[in-house]
N, C-alpha and C positions, 0 to 999 in steps of 0.2 A: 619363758624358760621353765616357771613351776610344771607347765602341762608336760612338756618333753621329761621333766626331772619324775612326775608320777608316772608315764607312760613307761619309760624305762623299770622302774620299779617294779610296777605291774607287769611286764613283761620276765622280771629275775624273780620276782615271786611264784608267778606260773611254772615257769622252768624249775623253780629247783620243788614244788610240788609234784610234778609229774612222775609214776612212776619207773617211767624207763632214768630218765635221771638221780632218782635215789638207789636205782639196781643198780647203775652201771657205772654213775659220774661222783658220785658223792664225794665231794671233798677237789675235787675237782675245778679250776678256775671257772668262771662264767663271762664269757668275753659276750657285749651287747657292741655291735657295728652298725650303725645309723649313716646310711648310704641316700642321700637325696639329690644325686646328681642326674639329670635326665636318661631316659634310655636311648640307646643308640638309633631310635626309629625317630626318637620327637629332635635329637641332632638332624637327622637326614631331611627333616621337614624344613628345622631351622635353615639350614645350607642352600635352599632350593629357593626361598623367599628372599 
């Protein structure tokens, strides 16, 4: 859980470094979405087996 809890970080640290995001977003919410649910190819592999 810590390694997820530092990756997340480092990834909202990045972002709000960046400077298209201090031109355009500043102040701005920062939504982080952590999607690890397979893709629709390794499904159709599952389905087949």
């Amino acid at each position: 859980m810590q390694v997820n809890a530092e990756f997340v970080d480092a990834v909202y640290n990045a972002v709000k470094a960046h400077d298209v995001y201090r031109a355009h977003f500043t102040g701005k919410t920062i939504v982080i979405v952590l999607d690890n649910a397979p893709a629709r190819r390794t499904w159709s592999k599952r389905e087949r087996t």
